[in-house]
Structures are given as C-alpha cells and as structure tokens.
C-alpha positions as MATLAB code, in Angstrom:
seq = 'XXXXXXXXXXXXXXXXXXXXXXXXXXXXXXXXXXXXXXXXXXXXXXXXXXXXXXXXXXXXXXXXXXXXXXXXXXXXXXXXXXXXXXXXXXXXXXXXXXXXXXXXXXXXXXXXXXXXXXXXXXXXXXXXXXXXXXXXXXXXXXXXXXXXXXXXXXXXXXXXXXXXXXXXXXXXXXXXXXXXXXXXXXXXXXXXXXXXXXXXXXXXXXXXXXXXXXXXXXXXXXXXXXXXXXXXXXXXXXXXXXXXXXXXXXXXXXXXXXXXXXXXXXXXXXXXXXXXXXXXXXXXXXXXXXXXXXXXXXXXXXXXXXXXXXXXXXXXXXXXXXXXXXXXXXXXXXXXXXXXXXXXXXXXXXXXXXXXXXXXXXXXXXXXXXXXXXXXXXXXXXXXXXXXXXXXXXXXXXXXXXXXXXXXXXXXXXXXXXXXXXXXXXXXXXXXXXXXXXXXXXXXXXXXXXXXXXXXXXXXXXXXXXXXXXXXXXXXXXXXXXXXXXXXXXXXXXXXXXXXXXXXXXXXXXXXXXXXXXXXXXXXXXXXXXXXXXXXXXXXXXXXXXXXXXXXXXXXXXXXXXXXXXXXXXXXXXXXXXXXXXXXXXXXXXXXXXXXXXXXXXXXXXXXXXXXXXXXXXXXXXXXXXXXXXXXXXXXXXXXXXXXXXXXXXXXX';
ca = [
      72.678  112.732   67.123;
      74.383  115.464   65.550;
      73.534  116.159   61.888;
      76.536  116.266   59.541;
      76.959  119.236   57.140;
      77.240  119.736   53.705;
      80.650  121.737   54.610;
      84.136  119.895   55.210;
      83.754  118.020   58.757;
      85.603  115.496   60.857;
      85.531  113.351   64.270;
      86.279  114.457   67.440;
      86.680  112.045   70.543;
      84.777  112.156   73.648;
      86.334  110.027   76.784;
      83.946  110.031   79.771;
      85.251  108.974   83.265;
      83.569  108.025   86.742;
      85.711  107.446   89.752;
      83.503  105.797   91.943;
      82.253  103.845   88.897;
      78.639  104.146   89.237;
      77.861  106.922   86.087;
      77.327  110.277   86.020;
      74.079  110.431   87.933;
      72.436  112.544   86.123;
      75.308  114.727   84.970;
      75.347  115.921   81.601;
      77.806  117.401   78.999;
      76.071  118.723   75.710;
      78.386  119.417   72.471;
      77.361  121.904   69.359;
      78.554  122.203   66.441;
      77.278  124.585   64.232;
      73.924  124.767   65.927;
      73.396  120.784   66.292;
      73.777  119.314   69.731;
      74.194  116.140   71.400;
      74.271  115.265   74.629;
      76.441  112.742   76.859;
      76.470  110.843   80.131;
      77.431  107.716   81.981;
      73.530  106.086   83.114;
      75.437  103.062   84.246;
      73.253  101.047   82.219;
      74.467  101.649   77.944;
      77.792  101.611   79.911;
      79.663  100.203   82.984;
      79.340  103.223   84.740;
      83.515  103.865   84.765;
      84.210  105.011   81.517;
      83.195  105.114   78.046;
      84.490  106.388   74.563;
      82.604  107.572   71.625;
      83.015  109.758   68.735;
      81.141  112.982   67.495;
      80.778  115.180   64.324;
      82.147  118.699   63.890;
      81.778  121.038   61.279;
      85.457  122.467   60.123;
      85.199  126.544   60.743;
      82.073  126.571   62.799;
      81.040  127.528   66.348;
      81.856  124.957   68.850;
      80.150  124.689   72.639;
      80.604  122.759   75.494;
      78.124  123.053   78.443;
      77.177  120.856   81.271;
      74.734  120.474   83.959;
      75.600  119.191   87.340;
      74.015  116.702   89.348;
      74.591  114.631   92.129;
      78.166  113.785   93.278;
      79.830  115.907   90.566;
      83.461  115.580   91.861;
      83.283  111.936   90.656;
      82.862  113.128   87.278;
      85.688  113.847   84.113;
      86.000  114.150   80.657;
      88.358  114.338   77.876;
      88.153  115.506   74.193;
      90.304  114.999   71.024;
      90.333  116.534   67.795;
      90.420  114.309   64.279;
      94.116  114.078   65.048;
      94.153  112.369   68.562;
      95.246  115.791   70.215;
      93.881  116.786   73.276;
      91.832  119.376   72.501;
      89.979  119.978   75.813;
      89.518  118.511   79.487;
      87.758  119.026   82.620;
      87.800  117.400   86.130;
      84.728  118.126   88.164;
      83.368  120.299   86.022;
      80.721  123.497   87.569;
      76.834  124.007   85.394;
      77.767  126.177   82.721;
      79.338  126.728   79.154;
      82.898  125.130   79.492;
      83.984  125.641   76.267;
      82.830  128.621   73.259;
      84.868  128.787   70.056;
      85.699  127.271   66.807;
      85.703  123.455   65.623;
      88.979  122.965   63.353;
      89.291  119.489   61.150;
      93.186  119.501   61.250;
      94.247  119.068   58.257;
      98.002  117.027   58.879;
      98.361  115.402   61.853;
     101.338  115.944   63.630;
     103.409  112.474   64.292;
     103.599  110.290   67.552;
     106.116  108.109   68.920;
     109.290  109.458   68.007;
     111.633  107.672   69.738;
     115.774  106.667   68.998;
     115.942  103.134   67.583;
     119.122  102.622   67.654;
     122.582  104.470   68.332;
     126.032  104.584   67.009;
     129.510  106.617   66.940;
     128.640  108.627   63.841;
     124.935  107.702   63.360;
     121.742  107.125   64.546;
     118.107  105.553   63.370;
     114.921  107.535   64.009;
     111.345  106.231   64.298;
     108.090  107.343   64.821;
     104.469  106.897   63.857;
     102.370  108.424   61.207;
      99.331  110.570   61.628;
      96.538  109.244   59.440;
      93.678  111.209   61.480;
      94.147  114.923   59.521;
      91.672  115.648   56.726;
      94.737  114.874   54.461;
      96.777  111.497   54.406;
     100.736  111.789   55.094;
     102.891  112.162   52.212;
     106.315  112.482   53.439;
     108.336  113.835   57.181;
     110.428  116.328   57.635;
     113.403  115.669   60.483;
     114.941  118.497   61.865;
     118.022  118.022   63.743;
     121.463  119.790   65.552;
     123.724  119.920   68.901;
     121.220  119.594   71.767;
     119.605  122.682   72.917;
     119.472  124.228   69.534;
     116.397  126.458   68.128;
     114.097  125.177   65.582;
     112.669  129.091   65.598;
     116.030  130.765   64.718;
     116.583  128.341   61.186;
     119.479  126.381   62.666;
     119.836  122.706   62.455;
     119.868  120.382   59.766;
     116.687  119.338   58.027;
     116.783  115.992   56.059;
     113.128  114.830   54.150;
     112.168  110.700   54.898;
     109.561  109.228   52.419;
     108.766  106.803   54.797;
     108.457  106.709   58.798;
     112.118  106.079   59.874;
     115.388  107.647   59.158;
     118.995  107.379   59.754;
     121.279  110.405   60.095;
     124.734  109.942   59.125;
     127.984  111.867   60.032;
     127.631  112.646   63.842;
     130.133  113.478   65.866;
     131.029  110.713   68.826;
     130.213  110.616   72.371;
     127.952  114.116   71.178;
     124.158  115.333   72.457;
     121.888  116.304   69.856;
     118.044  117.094   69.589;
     115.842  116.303   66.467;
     112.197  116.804   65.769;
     109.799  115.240   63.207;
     106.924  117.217   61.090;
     104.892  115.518   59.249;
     104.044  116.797   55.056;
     100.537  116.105   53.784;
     100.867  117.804   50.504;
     100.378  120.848   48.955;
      96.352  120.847   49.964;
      97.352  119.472   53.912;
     100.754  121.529   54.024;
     102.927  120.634   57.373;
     102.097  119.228   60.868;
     103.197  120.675   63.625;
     106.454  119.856   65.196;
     107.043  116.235   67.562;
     109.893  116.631   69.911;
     112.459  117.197   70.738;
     113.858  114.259   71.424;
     117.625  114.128   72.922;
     120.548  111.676   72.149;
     124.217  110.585   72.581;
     126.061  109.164   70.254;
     128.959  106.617   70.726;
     132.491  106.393   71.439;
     133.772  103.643   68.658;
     135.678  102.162   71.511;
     134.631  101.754   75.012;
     134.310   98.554   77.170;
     133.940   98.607   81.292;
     133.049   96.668   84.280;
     129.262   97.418   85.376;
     128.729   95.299   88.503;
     130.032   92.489   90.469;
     128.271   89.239   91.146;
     130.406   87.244   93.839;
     131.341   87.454   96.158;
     128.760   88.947   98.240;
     128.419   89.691  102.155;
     128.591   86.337  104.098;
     129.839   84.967  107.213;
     131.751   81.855  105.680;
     133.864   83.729  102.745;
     136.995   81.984  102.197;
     138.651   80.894   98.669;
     136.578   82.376   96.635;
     136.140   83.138   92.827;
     135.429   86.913   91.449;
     132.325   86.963   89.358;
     132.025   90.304   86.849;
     130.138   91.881   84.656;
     131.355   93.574   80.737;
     129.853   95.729   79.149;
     130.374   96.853   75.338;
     129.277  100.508   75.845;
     130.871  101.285   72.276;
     129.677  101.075   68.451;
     132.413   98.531   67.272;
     132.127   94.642   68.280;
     135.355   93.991   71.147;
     137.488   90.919   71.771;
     140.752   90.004   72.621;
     141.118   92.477   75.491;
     142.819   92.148   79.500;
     140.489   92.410   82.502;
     141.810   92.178   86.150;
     140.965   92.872   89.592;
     142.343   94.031   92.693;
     141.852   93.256   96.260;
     142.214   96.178   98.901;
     144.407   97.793   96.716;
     146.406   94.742   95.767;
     146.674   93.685   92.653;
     145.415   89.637   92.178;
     147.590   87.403   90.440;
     145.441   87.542   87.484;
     147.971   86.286   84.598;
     146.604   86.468   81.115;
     146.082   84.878   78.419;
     145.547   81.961   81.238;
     143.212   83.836   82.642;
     141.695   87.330   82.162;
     141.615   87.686   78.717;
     138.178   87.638   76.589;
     138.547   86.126   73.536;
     134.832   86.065   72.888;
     132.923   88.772   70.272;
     131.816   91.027   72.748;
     128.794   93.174   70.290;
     127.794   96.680   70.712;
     125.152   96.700   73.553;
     126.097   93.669   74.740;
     126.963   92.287   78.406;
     128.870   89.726   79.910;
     129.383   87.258   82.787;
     132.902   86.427   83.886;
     134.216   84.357   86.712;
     137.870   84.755   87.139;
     139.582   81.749   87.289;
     142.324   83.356   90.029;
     141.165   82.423   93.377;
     141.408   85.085   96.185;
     141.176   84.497  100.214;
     138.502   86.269  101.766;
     138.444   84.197  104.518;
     140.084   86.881  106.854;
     136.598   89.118  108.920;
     136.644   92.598  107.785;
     135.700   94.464  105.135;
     137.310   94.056  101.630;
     137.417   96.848   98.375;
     137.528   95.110   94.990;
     138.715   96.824   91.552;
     137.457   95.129   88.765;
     138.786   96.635   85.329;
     139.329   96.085   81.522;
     142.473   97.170   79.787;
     141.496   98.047   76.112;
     144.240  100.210   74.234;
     142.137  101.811   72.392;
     139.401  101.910   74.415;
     138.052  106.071   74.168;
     137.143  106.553   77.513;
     138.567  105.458   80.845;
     135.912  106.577   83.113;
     134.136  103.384   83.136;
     136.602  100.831   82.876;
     137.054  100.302   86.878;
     134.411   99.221   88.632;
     134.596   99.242   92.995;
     132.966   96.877   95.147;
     132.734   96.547   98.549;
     131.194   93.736  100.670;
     132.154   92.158  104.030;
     132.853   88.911  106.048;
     132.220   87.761  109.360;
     132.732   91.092  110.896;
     134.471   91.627  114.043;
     134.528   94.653  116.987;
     135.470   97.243  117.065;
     133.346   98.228  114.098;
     132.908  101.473  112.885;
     130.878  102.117  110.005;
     130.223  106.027  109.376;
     128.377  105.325  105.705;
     130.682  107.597  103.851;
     132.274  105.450  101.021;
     129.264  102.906  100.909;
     125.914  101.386  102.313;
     127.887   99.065  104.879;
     126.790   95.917  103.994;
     123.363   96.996  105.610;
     120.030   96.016  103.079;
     116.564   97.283  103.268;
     113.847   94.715  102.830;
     109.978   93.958  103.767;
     107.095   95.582  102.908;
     106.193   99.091  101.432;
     110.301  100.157  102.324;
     111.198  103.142  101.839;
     114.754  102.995  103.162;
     117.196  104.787  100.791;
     121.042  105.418  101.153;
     122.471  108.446  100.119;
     122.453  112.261  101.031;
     119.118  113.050  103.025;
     117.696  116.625  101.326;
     114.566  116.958  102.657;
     113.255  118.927  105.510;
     112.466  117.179  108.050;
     116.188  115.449  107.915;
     117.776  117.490  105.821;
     121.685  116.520  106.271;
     123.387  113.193  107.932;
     124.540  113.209  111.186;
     128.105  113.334  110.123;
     129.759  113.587  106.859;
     127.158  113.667  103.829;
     125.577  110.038  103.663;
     123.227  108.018  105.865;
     120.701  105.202  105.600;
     116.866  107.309  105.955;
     113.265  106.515  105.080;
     113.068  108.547  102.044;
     116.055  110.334  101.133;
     113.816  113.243  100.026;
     110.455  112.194  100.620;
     108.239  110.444  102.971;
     108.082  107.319  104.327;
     105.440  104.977  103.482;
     101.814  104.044  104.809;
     101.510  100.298  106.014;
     105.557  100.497  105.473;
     106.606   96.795  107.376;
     110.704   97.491  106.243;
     113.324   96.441  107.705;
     117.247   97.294  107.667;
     119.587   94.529  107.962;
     123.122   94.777  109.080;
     125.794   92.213  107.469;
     127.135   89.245  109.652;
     128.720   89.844  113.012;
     131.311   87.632  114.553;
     131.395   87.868  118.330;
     132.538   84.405  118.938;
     135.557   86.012  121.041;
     133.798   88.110  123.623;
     132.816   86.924  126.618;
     130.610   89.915  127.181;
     127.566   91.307  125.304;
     129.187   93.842  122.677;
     127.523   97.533  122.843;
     125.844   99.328  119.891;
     126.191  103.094  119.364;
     124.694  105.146  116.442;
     122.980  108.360  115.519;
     119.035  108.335  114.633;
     116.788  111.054  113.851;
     113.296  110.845  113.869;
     110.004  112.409  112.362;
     106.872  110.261  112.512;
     103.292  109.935  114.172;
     104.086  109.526  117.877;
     102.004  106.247  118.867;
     101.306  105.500  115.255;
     104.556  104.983  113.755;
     107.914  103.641  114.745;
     111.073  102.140  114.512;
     113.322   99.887  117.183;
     116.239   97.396  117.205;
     116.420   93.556  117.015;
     119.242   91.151  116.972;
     119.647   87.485  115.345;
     122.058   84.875  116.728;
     120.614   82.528  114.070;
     121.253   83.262  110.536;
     118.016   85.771  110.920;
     115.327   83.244  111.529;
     114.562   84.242  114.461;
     114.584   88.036  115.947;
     114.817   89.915  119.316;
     114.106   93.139  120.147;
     116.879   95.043  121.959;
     116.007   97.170  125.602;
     113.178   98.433  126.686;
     112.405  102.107  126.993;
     114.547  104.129  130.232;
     117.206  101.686  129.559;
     120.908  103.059  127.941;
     121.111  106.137  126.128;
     117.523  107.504  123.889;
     116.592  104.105  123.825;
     112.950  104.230  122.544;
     110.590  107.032  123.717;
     107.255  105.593  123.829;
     105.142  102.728  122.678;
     102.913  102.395  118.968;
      99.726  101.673  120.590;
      97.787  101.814  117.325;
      99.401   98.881  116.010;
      99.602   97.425  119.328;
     103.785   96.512  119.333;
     105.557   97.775  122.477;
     108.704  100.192  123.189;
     110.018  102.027  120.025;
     111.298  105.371  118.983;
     108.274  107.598  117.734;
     107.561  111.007  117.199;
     110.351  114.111  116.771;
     113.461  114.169  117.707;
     114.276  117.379  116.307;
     117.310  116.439  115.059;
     120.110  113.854  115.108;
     120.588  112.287  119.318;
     122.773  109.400  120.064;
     121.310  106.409  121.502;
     123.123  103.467  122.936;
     122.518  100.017  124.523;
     123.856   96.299  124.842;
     123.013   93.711  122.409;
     122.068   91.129  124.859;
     122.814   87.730  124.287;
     124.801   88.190  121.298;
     128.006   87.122  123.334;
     130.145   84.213  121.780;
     127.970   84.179  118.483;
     129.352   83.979  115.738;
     126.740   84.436  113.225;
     124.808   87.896  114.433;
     122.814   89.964  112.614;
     121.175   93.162  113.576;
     117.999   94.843  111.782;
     115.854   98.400  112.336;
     112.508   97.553  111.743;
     110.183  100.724  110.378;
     106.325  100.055  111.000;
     103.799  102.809  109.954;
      99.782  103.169  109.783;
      97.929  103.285  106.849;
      97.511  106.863  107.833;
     100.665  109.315  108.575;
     103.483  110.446  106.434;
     106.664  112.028  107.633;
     110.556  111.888  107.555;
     110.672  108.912  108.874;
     113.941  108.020  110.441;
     117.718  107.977  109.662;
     120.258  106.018  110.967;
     124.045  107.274  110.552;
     127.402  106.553  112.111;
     127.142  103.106  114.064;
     129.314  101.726  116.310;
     129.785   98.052  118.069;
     132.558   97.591  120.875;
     133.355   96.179  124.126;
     132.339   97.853  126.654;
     134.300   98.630  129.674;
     133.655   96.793  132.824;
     133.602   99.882  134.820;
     132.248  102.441  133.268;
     129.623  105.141  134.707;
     128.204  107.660  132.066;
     126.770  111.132  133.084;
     123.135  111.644  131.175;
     121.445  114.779  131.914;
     120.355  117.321  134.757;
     118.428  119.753  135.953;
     117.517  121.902  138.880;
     113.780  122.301  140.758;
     114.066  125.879  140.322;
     114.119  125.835  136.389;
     110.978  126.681  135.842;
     110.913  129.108  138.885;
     111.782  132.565  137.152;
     113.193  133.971  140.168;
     114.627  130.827  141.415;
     114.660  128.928  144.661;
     116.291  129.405  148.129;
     116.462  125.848  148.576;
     117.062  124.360  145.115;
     118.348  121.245  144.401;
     120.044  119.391  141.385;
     118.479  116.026  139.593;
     121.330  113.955  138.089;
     120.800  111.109  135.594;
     123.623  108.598  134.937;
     123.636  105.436  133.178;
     125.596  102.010  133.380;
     127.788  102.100  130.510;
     129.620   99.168  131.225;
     129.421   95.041  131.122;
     129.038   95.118  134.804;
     126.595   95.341  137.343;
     128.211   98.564  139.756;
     127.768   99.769  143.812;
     129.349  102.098  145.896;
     128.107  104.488  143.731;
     128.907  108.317  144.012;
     128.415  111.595  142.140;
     129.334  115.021  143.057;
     128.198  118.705  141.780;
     130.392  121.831  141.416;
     128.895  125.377  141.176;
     130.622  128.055  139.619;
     134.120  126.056  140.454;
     133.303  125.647  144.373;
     134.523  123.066  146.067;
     132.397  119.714  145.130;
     129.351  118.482  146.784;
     129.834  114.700  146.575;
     127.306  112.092  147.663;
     126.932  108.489  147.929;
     124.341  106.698  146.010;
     122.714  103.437  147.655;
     122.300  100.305  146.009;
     123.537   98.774  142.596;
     122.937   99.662  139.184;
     122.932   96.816  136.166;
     124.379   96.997  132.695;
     121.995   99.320  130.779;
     120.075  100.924  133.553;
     119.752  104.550  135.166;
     119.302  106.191  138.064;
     118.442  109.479  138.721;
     119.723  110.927  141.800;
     118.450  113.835  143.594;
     121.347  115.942  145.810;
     120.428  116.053  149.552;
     122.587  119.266  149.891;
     120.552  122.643  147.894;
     122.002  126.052  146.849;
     120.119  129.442  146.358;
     119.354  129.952  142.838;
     117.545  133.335  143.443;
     118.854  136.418  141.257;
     121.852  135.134  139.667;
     122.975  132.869  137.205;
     125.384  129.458  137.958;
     127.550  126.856  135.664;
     127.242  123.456  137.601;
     129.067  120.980  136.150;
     127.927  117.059  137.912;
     129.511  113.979  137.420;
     129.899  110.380  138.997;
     132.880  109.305  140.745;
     133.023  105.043  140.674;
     136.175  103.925  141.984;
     138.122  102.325  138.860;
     135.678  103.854  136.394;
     137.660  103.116  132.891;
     136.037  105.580  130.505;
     136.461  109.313  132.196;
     135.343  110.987  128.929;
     131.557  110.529  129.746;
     131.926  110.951  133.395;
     130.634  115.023  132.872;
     128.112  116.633  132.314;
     127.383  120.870  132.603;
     124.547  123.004  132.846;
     123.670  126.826  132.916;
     121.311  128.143  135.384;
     120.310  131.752  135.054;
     117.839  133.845  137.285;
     118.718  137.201  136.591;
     116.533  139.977  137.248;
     116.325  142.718  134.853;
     117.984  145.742  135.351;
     116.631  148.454  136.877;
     115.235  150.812  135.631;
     112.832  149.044  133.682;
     110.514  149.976  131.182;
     107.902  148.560  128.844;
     105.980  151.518  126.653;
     104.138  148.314  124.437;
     104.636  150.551  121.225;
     105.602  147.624  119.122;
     103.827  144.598  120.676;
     100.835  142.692  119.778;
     100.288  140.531  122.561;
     102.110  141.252  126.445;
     105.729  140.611  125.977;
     107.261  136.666  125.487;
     108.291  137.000  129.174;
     105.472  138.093  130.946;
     103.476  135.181  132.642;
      99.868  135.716  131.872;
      96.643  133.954  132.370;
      95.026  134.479  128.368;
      91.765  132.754  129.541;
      91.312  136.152  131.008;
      91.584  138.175  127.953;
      95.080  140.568  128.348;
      95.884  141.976  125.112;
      97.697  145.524  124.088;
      95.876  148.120  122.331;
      95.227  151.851  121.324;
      91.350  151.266  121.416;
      89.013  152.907  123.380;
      90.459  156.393  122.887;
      94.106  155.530  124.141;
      97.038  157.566  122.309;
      99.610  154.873  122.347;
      99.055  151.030  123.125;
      98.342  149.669  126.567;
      98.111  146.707  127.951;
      94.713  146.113  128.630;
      92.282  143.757  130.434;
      88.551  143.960  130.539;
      88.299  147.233  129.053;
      85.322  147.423  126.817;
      84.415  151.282  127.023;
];
C-alpha cells in the first residue's frame, strides 16, 4: 500500500496482462512514489490470471520508479500505465529485471478531451462533439475549438478559434464541398489553465445540391434473363432535401424508353443522407446471351456536381463462345466465395505478382498481400451456354503462381448443374501447364503448386460441358494452416471451339544441353500436344537446324484430345563447338491452326577464345563457369604468402 502525502497527489492506472492466462508466475513490477512502494503481480488466484486493473497513488512533483523482477516465462508478461487523465503514460511488453522507469510523477492538472469526432455535416456548417476530461486535478470549465482549411498549423497562429461552454459546437460559414481540420483544448480555469490539444480531425463539407446513382440491384448475372425490370439505388449526397427530379438508364449505350413523369421521376422527399430503392417501371430485354453495360443516372438542374450522377453496371446472361474476358473494364461476372478468401480484383502490387498478365487488372489472392492460412475459396465464373456445340469447348487463361509446393494449391472444376455438383478438370501432363504436382498435405490430388515465376499459359478441354446449357466454372484455392505467399492470379481467359485438327508444338530440348562442350551424336526431344476436339494419327514432326533442309519423322500411334507426346528424333547432329537455331514443328495433314505448329530453340557450345586467361584478381569463389566439386574445398585466395589470389585447393601451409 502506498502511503498518501500531505502534498497535492492523484491516481495513476495500472493494467496488467498475461497471454497465456495463467499470471505472472512470480513476476513482479514495484512502483515508488516519493519513497513509498508497492508492488504488483498476476498470482492467478486474487485474479484470473489474464488481466487485471487497479489504481495507485502518486505524489504530484516527486520521484517516480518503475522496476521489475523477472521470473518464469517472462515473454507472457505486459503492462500498461495511465496518468490521472487516462493518458498513457508508460508501457512495456516483456519487460528485462531492472528499473524501467526513473523520473517525475505529474497530477495533470486539465485533462485534455477524448472523442472528438464530426456529428454531423452540411454545405456551410458543421457540428462538433467530443468528451470531457474530468480526471485533471481541476474540473473543465469551458473548450477551446481551433479550426481552418485542412493542413493548416495550429503552431504558426492561423485558424479560427471559437470558445464552447459546453461539449459540442457548430461552426457556421464554411465554404461547400471544402476540407478543413479542427482541434479541441480543453480550459480548466485560471488555477488548471489549458489541456493539451485533441486532433486534428478532418472534414468535407457539402455541395447544397447533389443527388446520384450508387449501385444497382437487378438485374444480376443469370442464365434465364429476359424482360426484366432495372432496380437502382439514390442517393442524396447534398445538404438540401431533393424531389421532383428525372432518373433514366441506358442499355449498351442505348438509351431505354424511360418517359417521365410516367415513369422516372421521384416525387418523393429525398433528405440529406438519405438513400433510395427504385425499380423502373420500363421493361428492358435481356434475354439475348452476352454481356450487357447499364447507365443508370439522375438529371437534377441544379444538381453541383456531375461526377456522381451516372452510375455503370455490368452483368451477364447465358454466355456463349467465343468468350473473351481480359478483366480490364470489370470483374467478369466471376465471384469469390468459401472460406478464409482472399481473392481480390484489381491491380496486383505486390512482389511476388506484381503486375497482371496483360493490361493492368486481374483476379489474385491478395492484391497486395498474402493469401490466407486454412483459405477453402473459391472463384466462380458466371453462366455458360454451350447448348450449341457438339464438342467440349476449350479454356485458355494466364495464371501465376507463388505458394507452398505440396501444401498449397489451386485447380479447375466445372458444373453442368446450376453448381451443385463439381468436377475437376485434367489431370496433370495433360494440355498446356495443366497442374504441376499434387497437395499431399491435405491429401487432394493434381493442382498447380509452388512458383511459377511469373505469368505461363495453361490450357485444356472442359470435358463434358458439351450441349449444356447451364455451365459454370470455379478455381478453387486450398492452403495449410501453415504457409503464406502470393498466392495465385488468374488473368485473360478464354473459351472456344477448338479445331478438329489441330497439333500444337510445346517445348524442346537437346541431350547435349547440359554437356558444355556438346555431343557428337545429339539428339532433339520434342513435346507436342493435341489441341484439337479430335483424337489424331499419322502423326509427323520435323526439325530444321540453322535453315537446313528438314529432318521429318513419322510418329506411331494416336494421340487423344488433351494429351502429349514427346518424341525423340532418330536422326542426331554434332553439337560440339558451335552454336545452332533449330526450329521443330509437327506436320498433321489438314492441321487447321498453323500458328502453334512452331516452336525454336538456341543451342550454343562455344568454346572460348583463345587465348584465355583467368588472373582471379577480383573473384571470391572459382569463376560461375568453372565446374567444381566444393565438397573438396577449391576456393581463391592471397593466403599463405601468395602476392595476388590463386585458386587454391588443400593448401594449408
């Protein structure tokens, strides 16, 4: 217990925290004021062992100490400390044995104000509240507001200073649609004197006149639009009540039939602040699949400004290939959903997908963060019509990933029934980057995972999708309660028919790639794919070197809708000491698509040039391409009474 003084003195606060919740054990923080002492802790037995508040004396003017002593499991263990005012006056997290704190123990004498917050707004005014400081040594008498264009500098005596007797004022004669800052002080006579400043706080006034559109109800992306009604919402963003004004809207550019005062014309009170609902009464066919634009707006002459009066809206219905949707304008249609999501739409700034694949906009994880832990998300397309084809459509898009390879992952399902139930699309080695790997931890099957360093294209069929006419498509995102990253993005998607004939050059390499010299005998590895809707034989592919005549080959067998084959040339080339451009491609009678056919690759075995010469003078370590065994210890080095550096091995005297 401290003992109080016969000099002026007032109570501080004393919050004391646990986070595992089972007290301080043993930990102790002792407090002195003017020589008398009391010490604190959570026993987990006068308390719950989590937290606990009390209050303590100090003398106003005289030496004030904080010192604790550490005990077991001191990270668990903060406190906080307030003075007579409720400011924070001290705090410590984990605190080390020792004196924390040495100085002087102040009763504040006016407390400075809390809460100061805007009330309410208007064109020319506004109403200021806050709430008064009753824990200084002397009660509040009055507040001073200080106030002037935003940004300005209580220090340098400008703004305008206006004296409330009680805790709320209103400041007349503002300028519309203008920032300003104020602050609040609070007067506790000529014994307490003035508080410190609260604030700034920053506000806009008003126009007098301003109404606009700020969202649109119906319709919304569906399958079955057809007549439909436009649903809206108003908003009064102005000081003076509104009525008797023209709205309209306009489809794709077109303006609706929309005659007023029939329809289209409020002639309701519409009160500052206020929203509301409005169904049109003008019908407008939506029944045509696509995607539609609507431009809902009000017409108020003398509405102050025009920059939200029109309000766009895009949705879709029952769409049909070929659809191209390159998430520049808007979100597509598409709509994240599960658990823990994290899928944002927008301009990707972080680092680890820093830009879209094309344009500025994508759909990612995170636009500038991290994905989630436990994240179960999805992202849903809108409806898909391919009641027409008589061929499973093809899906194209750009993804980029950066996750926990076998932790976390992401992969493709279709819906032929409304979304009830789902299918996942391909399995790994099938089309074009589809999936890399597996998420064993979680125990699901093919997915992307891991890097892709950057933005690839992947491609496949959506199987059985073919003469549905109510498809939907959805990424699903799965993480472990574990790993953060980038996530994934998704930009740029495309759904067509496929060709029936259509053969699509992959990737190659040679068996002397990783032979520095190169190979007398080395041989090119071709990948293709099936691009197309039909199973394909008679298969060949050819290779040109440094525009030779072609090497062309026949391929046995057949290759199915989706699949690959990688094909190894029977005929070699000598890859020793020079460098090549082979160019490959497949050659299938009829093919439909030639733009894919191609693929190139550089080859270069160069030797250096002679002569050669390495002095090591500005190496660390043997040069990038040297091949080298470090288990046995090369390194370069002026030790050992060498003049310049050498590259050295076992050399120890």
């Amino acid at each position: 217990m401290i003992i109080q003084a016969t000099q002026a003195q007032c109570n501080y606060t004393l919050q004391m925290f646990d986070s595992y919740g089972d007290g301080w054990n043993g930990c102790k923080l002792t407090i002195t004021s003017d020589g008398n002492s009391g010490t604190y802790t959570l026993d987990n037995i006068n308390d719950d062992g989590i937290d606990s508040t009390l209050t303590f004396t100090v003398i106003d003017g005289a030496p004030l100490v904080f010192t604790y002593t550490s005990a077991s499991f001191p990270w668990e263990v903060s406190f906080r400390i307030f003075d007579n005012t409720g400011a924070l006056f001290f705090q410590s997290n984990a605190p080390a044995t020792g004196t924390l704190y040495n100085g002087i123990g102040n009763c504040i004498e006016c407390g400075q104000p809390s809460g100061f917050a805007v009330e309410n707004i208007w064109d020319n005014r506004v109403r200021l509240r806050w709430q008064p400081n009753n824990g200084g040594t002397n009660a509040p008498v009055s507040w001073r507001v200080v106030y002037g264009p935003q940004g300005f500098s209580l220090n340098g005596g400008a703004g305008d200073t206006l004296v409330a007797p009680l805790n709320k004022i209103t400041i007349q004669g503002l300028q519309k649609k203008t920032w300003y800052d104020a602050y609040v002080q609070q007067y506790c006579g000529t014994v307490g004197g003035y508080s410190d400043f609260t604030g700034p706080i920053s506000f806009q006034t008003y126009w007098t006149n301003d109404i606009g559109v700020t969202g649109v109800i119906s319709p919304v992306n569906g399958c079955d639009l057809n007549m439909d009604s436009v649903k809206v919402v108003i908003k009064n963003f102005g000081s003076a009540p509104q009525s008797l004004f023209n709205y309209s809207y306009a489809v794709n550019g077109q303006q609706a039939p929309v005659v007023p005062p029939a329809d289209g014309f409020y002639t309701g009170i519409l009160g500052k602040d206020s929203s509301v609902v409005i169904a049109f009464e003008t019908l407008s066919n939506f029944s045509v699949s696509g995607e539609y634009r609507l431009d809902v707006f009000t017409e108020l002459p003398t509405d102050e400004d025009l920059q939200n009066d029109t309000f766009t809206y895009y949705f879709t219905n029952r769409l049909k290939p070929t659809y191209v949707q390159l998430f520049e304008t808007w979100g597509g249609g598409w709509e994240p959903g599960g658990v823990n999501v994290s899928w944002e739409y927008g301009k990707p700034a972080k680092p680890s997908i820093p830009n879209a694949a094309s344009g500025e906009s994508a759909w990612v994880t995170s636009l500038t963060g991290s994905y989630n832990q436990s994240e179960a998300s999805f992202l849903t397309s809108p409806c898909f019509d391919f009641s027409e084809l008589d061929t499973d459509p093809v899906i194209a898009f750009s993804i980029n990933l950066d996750m926990q390879q076998d932790y976390d992952g992401v992969w493709l399902e279709t819906s032929v029934a409304g979304g009830q139930n789902w299918e996942k699309v391909g399995e790994e080695g099938e089309g074009e980057n589809w999936y890399n790997g597996e998420i064993s931890f979680l125990g699901l099957s093919d997915a992307w995972s891991g890097n892709s360093n950057g933005w690839v294209n992947a491609r496949h069929s959506l199987p059985g999708t073919a003469g549905e006419s109510e498809v939907h498509l959805r990424f699903v995102f799965r993480s472990s309660p574990f790993f953060n990253g980038g996530g994934c993005g998704i930009d740029d998607i495309r759904i067509f028919e496929a060709f029936p004939k259509d053969l699509a050059a992959l990737s190659m390499f040679t068996l002397g790639d990783e032979s520095e010299c190169g190979l007398e005998n080395d041989q090119i590895i071709f990948t293709f794919l099936n691009a197309g809707s039909a199973t394909q034989s008679n298969l060949k592919v050819a290779y040109s070197i440094n525009g030779a005549a072609p090497v062309e080959q026949n391929v046995g067998g057949t290759i199915g809708v989706d699949q690959q084959r990688t094909y190894t040339f029977s005929v070699p080339f000598d890859s020793r000491d020079a460098a090549f451009d082979i160019r490959c491609w497949t050659n299938l009678n009829g093919d439909q698509d030639h733009a894919n056919d191609t693929i190139t690759y550089q080859v270069n075995h160069l030797p250096n040039p002679l002569p050669y010469q390495e002095n090591f003078e500005t190496l660390s370590f043997p040069p990038a391409d040297w091949t080298y065994d470090p288990t046995f210890g090369f390194s370069v080095t002026n030790a050992h009474n060498n003049i310049s550096n050498v590259l050295a091995f076992n050399l120890y005297s």
